[in-house]
C-alpha positions as protocol buffer text, in pm:
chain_id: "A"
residue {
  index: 1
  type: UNK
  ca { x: -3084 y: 79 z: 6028 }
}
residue {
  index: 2
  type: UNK
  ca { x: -3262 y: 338 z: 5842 }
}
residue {
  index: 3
  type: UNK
  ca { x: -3024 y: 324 z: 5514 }
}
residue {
  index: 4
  type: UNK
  ca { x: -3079 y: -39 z: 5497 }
}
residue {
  index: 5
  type: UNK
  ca { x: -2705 y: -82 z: 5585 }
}
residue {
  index: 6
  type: UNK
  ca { x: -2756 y: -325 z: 5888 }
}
residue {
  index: 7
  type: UNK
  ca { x: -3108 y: -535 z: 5722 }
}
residue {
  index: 8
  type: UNK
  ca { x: -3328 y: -584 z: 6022 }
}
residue {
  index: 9
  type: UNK
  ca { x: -3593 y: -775 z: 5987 }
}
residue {
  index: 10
  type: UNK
  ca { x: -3958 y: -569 z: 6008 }
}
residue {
  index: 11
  type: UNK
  ca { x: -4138 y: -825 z: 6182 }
}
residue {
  index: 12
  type: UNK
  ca { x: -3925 y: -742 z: 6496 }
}
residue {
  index: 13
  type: UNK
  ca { x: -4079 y: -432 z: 6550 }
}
residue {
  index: 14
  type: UNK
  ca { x: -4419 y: -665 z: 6551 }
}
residue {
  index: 15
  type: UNK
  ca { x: -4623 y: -552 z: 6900 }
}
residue {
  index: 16
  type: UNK
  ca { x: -4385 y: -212 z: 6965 }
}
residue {
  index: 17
  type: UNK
  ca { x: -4508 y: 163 z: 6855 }
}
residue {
  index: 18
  type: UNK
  ca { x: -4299 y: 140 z: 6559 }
}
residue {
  index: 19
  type: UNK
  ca { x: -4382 y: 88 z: 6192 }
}
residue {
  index: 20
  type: UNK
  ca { x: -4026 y: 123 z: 6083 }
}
residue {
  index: 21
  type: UNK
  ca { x: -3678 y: 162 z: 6197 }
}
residue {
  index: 22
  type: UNK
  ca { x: -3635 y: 517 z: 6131 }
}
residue {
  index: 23
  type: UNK
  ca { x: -3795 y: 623 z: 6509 }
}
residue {
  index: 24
  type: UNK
  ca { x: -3540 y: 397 z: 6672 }
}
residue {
  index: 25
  type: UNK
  ca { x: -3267 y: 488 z: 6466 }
}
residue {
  index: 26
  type: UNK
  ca { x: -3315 y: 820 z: 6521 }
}
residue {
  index: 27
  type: UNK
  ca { x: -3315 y: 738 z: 6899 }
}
residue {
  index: 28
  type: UNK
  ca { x: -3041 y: 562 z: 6887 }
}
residue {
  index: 29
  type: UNK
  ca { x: -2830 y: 837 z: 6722 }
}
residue {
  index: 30
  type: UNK
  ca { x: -2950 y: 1153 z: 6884 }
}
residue {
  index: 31
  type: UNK
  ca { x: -2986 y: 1058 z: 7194 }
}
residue {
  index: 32
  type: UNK
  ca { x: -2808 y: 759 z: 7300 }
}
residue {
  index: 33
  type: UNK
  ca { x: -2528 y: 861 z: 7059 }
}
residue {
  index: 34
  type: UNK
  ca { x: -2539 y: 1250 z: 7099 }
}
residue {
  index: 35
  type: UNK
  ca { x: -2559 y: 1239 z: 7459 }
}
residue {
  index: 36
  type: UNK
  ca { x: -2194 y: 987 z: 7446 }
}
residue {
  index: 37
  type: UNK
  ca { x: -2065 y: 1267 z: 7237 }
}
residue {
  index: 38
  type: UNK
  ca { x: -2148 y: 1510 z: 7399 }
}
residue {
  index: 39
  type: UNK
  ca { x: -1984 y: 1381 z: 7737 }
}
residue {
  index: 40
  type: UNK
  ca { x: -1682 y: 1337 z: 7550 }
}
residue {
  index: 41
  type: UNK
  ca { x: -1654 y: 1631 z: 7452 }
}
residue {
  index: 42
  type: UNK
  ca { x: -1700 y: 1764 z: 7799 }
}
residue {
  index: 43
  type: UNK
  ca { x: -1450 y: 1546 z: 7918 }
}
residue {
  index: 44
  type: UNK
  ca { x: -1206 y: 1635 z: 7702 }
}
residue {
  index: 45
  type: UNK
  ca { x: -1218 y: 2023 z: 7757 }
}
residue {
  index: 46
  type: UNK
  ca { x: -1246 y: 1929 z: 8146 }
}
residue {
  index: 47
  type: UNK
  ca { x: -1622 y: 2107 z: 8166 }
}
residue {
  index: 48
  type: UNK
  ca { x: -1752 y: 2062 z: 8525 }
}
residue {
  index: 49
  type: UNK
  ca { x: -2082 y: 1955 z: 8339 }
}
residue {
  index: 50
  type: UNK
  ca { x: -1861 y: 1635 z: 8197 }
}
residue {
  index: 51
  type: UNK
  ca { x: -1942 y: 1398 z: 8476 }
}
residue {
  index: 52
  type: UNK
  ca { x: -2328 y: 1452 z: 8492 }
}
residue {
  index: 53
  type: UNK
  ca { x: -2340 y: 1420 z: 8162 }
}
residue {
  index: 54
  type: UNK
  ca { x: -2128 y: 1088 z: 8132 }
}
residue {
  index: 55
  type: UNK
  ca { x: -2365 y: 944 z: 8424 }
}
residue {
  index: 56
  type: UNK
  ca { x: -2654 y: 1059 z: 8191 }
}
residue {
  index: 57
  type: UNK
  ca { x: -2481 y: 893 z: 7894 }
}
residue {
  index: 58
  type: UNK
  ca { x: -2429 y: 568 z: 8067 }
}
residue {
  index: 59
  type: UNK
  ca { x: -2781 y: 545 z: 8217 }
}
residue {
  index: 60
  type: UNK
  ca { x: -2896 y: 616 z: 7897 }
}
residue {
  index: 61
  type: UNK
  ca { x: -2734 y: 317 z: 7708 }
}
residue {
  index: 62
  type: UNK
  ca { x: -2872 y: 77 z: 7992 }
}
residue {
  index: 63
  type: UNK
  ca { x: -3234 y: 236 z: 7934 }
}
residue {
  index: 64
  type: UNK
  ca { x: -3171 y: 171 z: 7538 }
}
residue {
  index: 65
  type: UNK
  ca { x: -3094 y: -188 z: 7609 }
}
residue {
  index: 66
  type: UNK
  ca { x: -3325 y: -226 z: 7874 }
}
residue {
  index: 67
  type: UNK
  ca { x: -3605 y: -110 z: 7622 }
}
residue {
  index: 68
  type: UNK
  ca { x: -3500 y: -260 z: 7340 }
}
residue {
  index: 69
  type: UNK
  ca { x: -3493 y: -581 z: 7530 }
}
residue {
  index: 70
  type: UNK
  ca { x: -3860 y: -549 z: 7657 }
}
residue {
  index: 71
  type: UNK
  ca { x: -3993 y: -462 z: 7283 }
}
residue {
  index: 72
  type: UNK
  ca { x: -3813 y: -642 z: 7091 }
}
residue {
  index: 73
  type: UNK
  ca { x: -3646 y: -910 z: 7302 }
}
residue {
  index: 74
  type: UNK
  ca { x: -3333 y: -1138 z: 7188 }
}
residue {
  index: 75
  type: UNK
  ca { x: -3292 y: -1256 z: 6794 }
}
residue {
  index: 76
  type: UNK
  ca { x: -2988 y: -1469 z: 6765 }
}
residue {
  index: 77
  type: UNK
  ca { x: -2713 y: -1550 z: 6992 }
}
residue {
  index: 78
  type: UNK
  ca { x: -2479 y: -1239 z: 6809 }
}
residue {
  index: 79
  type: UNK
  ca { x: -2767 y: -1008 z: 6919 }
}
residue {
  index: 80
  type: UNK
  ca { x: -2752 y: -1167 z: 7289 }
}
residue {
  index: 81
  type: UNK
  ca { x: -2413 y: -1123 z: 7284 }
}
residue {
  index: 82
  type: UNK
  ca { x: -2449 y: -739 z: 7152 }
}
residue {
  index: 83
  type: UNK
  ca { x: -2714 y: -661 z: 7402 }
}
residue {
  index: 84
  type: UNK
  ca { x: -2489 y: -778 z: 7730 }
}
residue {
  index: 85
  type: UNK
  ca { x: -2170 y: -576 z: 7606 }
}
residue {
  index: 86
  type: UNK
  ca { x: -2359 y: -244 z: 7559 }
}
residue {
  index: 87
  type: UNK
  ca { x: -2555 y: -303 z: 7848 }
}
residue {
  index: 88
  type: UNK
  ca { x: -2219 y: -375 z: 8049 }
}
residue {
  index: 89
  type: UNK
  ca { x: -2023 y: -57 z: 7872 }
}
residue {
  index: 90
  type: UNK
  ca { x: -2332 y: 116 z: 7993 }
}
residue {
  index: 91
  type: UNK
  ca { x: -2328 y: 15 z: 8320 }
}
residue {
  index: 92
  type: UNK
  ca { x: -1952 y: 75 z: 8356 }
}
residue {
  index: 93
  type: UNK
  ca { x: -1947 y: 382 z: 8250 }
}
residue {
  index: 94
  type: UNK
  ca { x: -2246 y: 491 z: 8480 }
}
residue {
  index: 95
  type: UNK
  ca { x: -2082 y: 340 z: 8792 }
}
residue {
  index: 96
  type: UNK
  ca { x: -1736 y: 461 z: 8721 }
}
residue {
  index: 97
  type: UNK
  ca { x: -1874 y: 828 z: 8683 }
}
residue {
  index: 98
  type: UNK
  ca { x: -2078 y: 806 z: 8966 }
}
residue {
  index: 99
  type: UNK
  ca { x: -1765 y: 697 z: 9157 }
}
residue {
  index: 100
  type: UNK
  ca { x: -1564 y: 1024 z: 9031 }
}
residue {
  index: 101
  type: UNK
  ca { x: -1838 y: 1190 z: 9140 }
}
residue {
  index: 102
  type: UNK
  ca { x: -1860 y: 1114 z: 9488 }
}
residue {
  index: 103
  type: UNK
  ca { x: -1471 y: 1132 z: 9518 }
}
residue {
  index: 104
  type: UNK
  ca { x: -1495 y: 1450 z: 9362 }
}
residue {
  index: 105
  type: UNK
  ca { x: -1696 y: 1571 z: 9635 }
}
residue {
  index: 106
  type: UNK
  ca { x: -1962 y: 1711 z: 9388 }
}
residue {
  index: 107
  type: UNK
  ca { x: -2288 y: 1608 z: 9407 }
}
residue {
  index: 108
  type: UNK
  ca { x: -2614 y: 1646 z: 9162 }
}
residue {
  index: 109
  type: UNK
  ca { x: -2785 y: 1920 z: 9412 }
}
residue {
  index: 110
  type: UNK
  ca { x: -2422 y: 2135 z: 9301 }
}
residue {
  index: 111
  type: UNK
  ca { x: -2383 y: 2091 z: 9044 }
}
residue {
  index: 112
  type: UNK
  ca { x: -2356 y: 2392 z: 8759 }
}
């Protein structure tokens, strides 16, 4: 997005806060990215902040999609598609985790 890799068109930020793709990119990397990582990692060294974190990931990646939808909206049927398998991986992810949670017996007010 920001190296001009993946062209996007600048008249799709048109009516959103952004004059450029570098803000969302940035977004999408640090925070919707970083926080994935970053509950991978956890998972794989078994930290007991891993599932929080993975629920945070996942609800995350439905709020990117979720926004991106209400700014910028659909562009093409390969976007459409894009937008309902992140949302979905997103959405998966979130209810899976919250489903260890609960059978874990850990809950967010015990969390560590």
């Amino acid at each position: 997005m920001v190296g001009g890799g993946l062209p996007l068109p600048l008249d799709w930020l048109a009516g959103t806060p952004f004059g450029s793709y570098a803000l969302p990119a940035a977004i999408l990397a640090v925070i919707v990215g970083g926080s994935a990582l970053a509950a991978a990692a956890l998972m794989v060294r078994s930290q007991p902040l891993a599932v929080p974190v993975a629920l945070g990931a996942g609800l995350i990646q439905v709020d990117w999609i979720v926004g991106e939808l209400m700014l910028v909206g659909t562009r093409g049927e390969l976007m459409q598609w894009l937008q309902v398998i992140y949302f979905g991986a997103g959405a998966i992810i979130a209810l899976l985790v919250a489903h260890l949670w609960q059978r874990s017996g850990q809950h967010p007010s015990r969390a560590h």
